[in-house]
Every structure is written in C-alpha cells, then in structure tokens.
N, C-alpha and C positions, 0 to 999 in steps of 0.2 A: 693357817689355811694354806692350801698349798694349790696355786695356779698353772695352768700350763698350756700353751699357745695349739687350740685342737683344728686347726686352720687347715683346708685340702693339701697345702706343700711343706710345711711341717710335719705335718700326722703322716707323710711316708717318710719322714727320715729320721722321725723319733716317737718311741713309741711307750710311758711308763711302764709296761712289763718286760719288754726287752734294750730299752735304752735305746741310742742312738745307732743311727741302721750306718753300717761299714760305708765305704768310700764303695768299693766292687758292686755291693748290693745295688748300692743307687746306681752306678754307670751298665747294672746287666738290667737291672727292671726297665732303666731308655733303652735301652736297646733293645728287649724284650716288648715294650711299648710301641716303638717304630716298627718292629717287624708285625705285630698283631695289625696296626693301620696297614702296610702293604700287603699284608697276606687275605685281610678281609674283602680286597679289590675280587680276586679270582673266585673267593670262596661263595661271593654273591650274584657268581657267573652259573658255579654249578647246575642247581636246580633247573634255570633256564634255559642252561644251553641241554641238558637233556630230554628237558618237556618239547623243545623249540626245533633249536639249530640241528641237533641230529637225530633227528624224526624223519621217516619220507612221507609223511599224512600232512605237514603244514607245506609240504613246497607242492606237494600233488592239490592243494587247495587253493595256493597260488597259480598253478598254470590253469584251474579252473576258472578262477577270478579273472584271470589275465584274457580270457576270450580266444584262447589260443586253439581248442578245439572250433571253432568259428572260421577263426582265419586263417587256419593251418593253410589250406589250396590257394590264399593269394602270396599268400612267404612262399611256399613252393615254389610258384613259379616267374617271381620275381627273384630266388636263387638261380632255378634255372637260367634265366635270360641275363643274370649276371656275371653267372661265375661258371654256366654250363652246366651238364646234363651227370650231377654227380652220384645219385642213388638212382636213379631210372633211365639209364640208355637205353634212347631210341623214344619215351613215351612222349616228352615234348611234341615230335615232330611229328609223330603218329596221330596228337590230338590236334594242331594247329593244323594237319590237313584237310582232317578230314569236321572241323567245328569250327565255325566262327567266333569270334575273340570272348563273346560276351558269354561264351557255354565252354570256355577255359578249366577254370576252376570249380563249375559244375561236373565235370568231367573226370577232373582230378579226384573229388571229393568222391566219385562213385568206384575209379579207382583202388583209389586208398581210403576207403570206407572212416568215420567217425571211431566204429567202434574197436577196428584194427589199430589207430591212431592214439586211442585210449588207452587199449591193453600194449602198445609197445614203451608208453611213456612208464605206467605206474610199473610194470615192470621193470626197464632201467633205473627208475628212482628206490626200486624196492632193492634190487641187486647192488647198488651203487653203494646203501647205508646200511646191506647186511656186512659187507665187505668191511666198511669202516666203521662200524660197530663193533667188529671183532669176533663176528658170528659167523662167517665164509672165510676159509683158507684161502680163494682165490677169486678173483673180482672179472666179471666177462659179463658187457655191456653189448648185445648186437639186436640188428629188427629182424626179424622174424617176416623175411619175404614169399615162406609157402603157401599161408593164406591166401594172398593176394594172386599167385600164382594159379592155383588152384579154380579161383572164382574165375577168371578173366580169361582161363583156357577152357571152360566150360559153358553151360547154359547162360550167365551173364554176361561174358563177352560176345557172345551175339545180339541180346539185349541191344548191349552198348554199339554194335556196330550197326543194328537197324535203327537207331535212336540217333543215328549220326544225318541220315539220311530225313529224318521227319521235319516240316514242314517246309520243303526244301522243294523247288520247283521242276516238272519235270525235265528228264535230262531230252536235248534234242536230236535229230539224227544225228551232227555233224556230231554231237559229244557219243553217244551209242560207236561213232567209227572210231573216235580217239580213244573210247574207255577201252574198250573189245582191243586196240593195239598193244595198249599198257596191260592190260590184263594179262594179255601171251607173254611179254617181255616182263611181267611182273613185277613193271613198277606200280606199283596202288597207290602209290606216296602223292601222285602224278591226277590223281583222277581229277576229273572235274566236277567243280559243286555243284552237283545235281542230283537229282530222284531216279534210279535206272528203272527203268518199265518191268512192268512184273513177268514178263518176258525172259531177263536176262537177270532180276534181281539175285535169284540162288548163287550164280558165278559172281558173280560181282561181292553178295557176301562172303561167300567164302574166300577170293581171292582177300578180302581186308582181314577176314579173320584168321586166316595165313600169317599175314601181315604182325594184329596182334601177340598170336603164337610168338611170332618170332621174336619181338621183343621182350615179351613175359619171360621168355624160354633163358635169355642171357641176364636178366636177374638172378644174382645168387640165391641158393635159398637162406642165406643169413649173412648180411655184413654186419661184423665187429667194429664197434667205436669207440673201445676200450676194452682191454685185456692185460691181467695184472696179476701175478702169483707170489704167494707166498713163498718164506724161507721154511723148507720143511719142518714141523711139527709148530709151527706159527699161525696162528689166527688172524686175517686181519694187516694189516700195511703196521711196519713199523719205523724205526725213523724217530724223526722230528715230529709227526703226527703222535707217533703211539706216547714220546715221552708228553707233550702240552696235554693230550685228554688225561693220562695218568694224575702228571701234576696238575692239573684243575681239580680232579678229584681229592687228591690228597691233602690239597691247600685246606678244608677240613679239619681234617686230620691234624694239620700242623698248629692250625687254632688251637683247638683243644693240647697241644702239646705245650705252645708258648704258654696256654694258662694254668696250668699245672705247674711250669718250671717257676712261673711265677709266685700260684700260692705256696712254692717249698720256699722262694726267698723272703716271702713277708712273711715267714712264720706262721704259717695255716689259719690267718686270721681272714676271715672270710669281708669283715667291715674296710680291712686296709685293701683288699684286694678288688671288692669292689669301686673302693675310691681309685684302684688304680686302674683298671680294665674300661670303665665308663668315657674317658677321652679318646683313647682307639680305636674303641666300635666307633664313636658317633665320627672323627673325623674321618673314620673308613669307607662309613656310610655313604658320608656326603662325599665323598671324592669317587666313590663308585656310581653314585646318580649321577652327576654330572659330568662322569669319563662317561657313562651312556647317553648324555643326552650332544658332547662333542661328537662321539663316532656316528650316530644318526644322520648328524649334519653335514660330517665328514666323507661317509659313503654315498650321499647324495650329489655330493658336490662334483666327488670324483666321479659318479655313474655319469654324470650331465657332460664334464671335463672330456670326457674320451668319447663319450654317443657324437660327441658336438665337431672331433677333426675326423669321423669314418664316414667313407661316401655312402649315399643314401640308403640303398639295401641293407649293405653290413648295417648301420645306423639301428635300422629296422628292426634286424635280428637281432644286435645288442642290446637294442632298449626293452625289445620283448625279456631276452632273460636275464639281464641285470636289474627287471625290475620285478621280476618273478624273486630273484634272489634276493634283489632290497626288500621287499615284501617281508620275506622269511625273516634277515636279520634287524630289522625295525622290529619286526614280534620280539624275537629274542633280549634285545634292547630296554624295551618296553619292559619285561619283567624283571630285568638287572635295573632297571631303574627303580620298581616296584621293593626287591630288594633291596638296594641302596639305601629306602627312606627306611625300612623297616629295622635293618643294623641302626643309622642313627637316630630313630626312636629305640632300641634297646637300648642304645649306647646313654642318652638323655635320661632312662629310665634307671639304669642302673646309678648315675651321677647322681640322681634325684633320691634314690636307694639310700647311698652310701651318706649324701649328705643327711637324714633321717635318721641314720641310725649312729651315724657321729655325733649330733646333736643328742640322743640318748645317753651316750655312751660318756660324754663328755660331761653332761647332769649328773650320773651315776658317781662316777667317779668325783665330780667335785665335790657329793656332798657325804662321799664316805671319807674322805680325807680333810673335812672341815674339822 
C-alpha cells in the first residue's frame, strides 16, 4: 500500500504526478502569495471608490445633510465680520445700514436667494469631478454673480429697499432736514433709521437704490475659485492623481495576473491552486476591513485635531466641510470594509474548497494504489 502525507504544506511541495515542487517554484508561489495579499488591499477600494468617493451626487447629499443651504447667510456673515468683505464689496455695509442686526441674514438670504446658492454649489461639484474623472480637458470652478445682479438692479431691489424701511417709526423733522442733507451729498450710508413720509419717500428710495446699483454694479459677473488646464490632447489632471486612479484600477487586473502565473507554476492543477490562493484572499480581506475601519478613526481624529487650534469662524467653516467630506469618505470606507469581509469569506471559502477536494483526492488515490 503506498501512503503519502496529503496535508495543506506538503501537498504544495510535493505532488505524486509531478514529484517534488523545485526550490524557485516554492520561493515564486511566497512571493506570488505575498503580493495577492497586498494587492487585494487596493483591489477592494475599487468598486467603492467609484460608486463613492468620485461621484459629485454623494458629496451634493452631504452638503444637503449638512444644513448648509439653511445656514449659508449666518457663515456669510460671520466671514464677513471676520476676514472682510471678500465676495460682495460694499453689501455688508449697505445691509447693516440700512437693517437691524436681527434682519441680517434675512437680508442676505434674499440676496443671494436659496436657489442661486444651490445651482452654484451642484454646479462646481459637477465641474470639479468631470475634470477629474477625466471627462473635461480643463477644470474652471467660478459663481456665477449675473443672476444676482440682474435681480437686485431691477424690480426686487426696490422690494428690498422698501422692506428696509417697514415697520420702522416715522422719520421726524429734525431727521427729514439731515436725510434731505445726505441725500444731496449722497451719502445714504448715513440716513437715519427711520420711515421718510410719503412725501419725500420716491427720493429717498431712489437715492438707496442708487446706493444698491452701485454695489451690485462692482460685483464681477463671475469669480473663479479655481481654474486648471490641461496638457494638450490630455483629459483630466495628470500627475500623481492620474497614476493612483489608474493603479487602483488595475490592481484587478494584477490579481488575475498573479493567478494565472501561479496556476502555470502548480502545474494547472486547479485543487493545489486553490489550496494556495485561499490564505491570501482571506488575509487580504481581513487587513483591508480593518485598514478601513483604522482610516475612519483616523480621519476623525484629525478633522477634530485641527477644527480644535483654528479660531472660531475658520473652526466653523472647517467643521462644515471637513465634515461634509468625512461624511463622503466614511461611505466610502464603509463599503471597503463591506468588501474586506467578502475577499475573506471567499478566501475561507476557497480554503474550505480546497480542503474537500483534497480530502477526495487523497481517498482516490489511496485506494487505487492499495
């Protein structure tokens, strides 16, 4: 009777129809093995970094989630009073004249309308990930300030300037002699908070809606926030970005290559091959779940690490979108960890495979050589 030891680490380095497997065989199959475990890390990114990470519909759901259309007019104007009058010179001061504090950012809001606010955002998120997508030769991020323009030097900027004036007490003589002074000299900036008698109200609106004009009028009609071109007949940013999305993609690609090189070394035997593919996946697996569940923890620590030394505004602004962006790369996360488990239940599955059909294989044959 003729015995022979059919055990997971023997049975890849000796096999009765081919004898005992070379020295090179076994040190290229570890090596072969080692690179399947690092290569399955990226490969279980794929999927989700394109359903995820570069989508502009999961971060435009995030700034919905975020309440950001809500609070947009009180960030406004807590940049403004911080850091100055950087996207609308002059309207600060025009609305603190002529409104009281607490009709601030009602003011602002009517402004810069919700739905102006809306279409400039999904806009720059649509342009931003055609660009690096590789779908736009050049990438140009700016707002779109003709709308705004348009509304504010027409029938709603007078709206807004009689609206400034509502329920506001009438104005007295002594104010009628200093409005009527500023009015000639035309400072408006200056008037007094008061109701002008319907007397003198036409000048008096016009002189503010003057006023208006003129700072509508030194709004651009478009500031750029980014602007970025390509190298002729290039799609797309290259670089360091273009090669990491390539190589995420390919990392695929190189699975199936390492499995292939391997079943030419084990002799195209599909049972030794499974015995040897099944520890790779699954320790790939499991080191991909839980590199996804380190960086979750990771990017939290540091969003909180840096919100926590910027003085309070900045703070503001950063915790709004670093957490609009955690938002997005937690999803992302989340389904690399999703695939994480699913590599090491294949990789389990295959182990469980291999050992099944060893155990066949190893009856087989002992009882044809009794």
């Amino acid at each position: 009777m003729c015995y022979y030891n059919n055990g997971a680490s023997d049975s890849m380095n000796w096999s009765p129809e081919t004898g005992p497997q070379a020295w090179w065989k076994r040190v290229l199959l570890s090596c072969c093995a080692l690179l399947m475990m690092v290569a399955s890390i990226p490969a279980q990114a794929v999927f989700p970094a394109d359903l995820v990470l570069f989508r502009p519909e999961p971060y435009l759901e995030q700034v919905e989630r975020s309440g950001f259309y809500q609070d947009y007019p009180e960030l406004a104007f807590e940049l403004i009073e911080a850091g100055g009058e950087l996207t609308l010179p002059g309207a600060a001061q025009f609305i603190k004249t002529l409104f009281p504090p607490e009709r601030y950012t009602g003011v602002l809001r009517f402004i810069l309308p919700e739905a102006w606010v809306r279409a400039q955002v999904e806009q720059a998120v649509t342009d931003f990930w055609a660009y690096y997508n590789f779908r736009a030769a050049d990438l140009r991020i700016a707002i779109d300030f003709r709308p705004v323009k348009t509304r504010l030097q027409g029938a709603e900027g007078q709206a807004l300037v009689k609206a400034a004036f509502e329920e506001l007490p009438e104005c007295s003589a002594q104010d009628l002699i200093n409005m009527a002074g500023l009015l000639l000299q035309g400072r408006t900036d200056e008037f007094p908070r008061c109701r002008p008698p319907q007397q003198i109200e036409q000048p008096v609106y016009r002189g503010l809606q003057l006023a208006l004009e003129g700072f509508t009028s030194a709004l651009p009609d478009e500031l750029a926030l980014a602007e970025r071109h390509s190298l002729p007949g290039q799609r797309g940013p290259g670089g360091l970005y273009a090669l990491f999305r390539y190589g995420l993609r390919w990392s695929i690609f190189f699975l199936a290559l390492l499995a292939a090189w391997a079943i030419i070394l084990l002799g195209y035997s599909w049972r030794r091959f499974l015995e040897w593919a099944g520890p790779p996946l699954y320790a790939g697996g499991v080191m991909g779940a839980v590199l996804a569940s380190l960086l979750g923890v990771a990017a939290r620590w540091l969003a909180e690490s840096i919100g926590g030394i910027l003085p309070a505004t900045a703070r503001q602004v950063f915790g709004l979108f670093s957490g609009m962006a955690l938002g997005v790369f937690q999803q992302f996360l989340a389904w690399m960890g999703v695939a994480g488990v699913v590599f090491a239940v294949a990789g389990l599955g295959v182990i469980l495979a291999s050992r099944i059909m060893g155990k066949r294989y190893f009856a087989t044959t002992y009882f044809l050589r009794d």
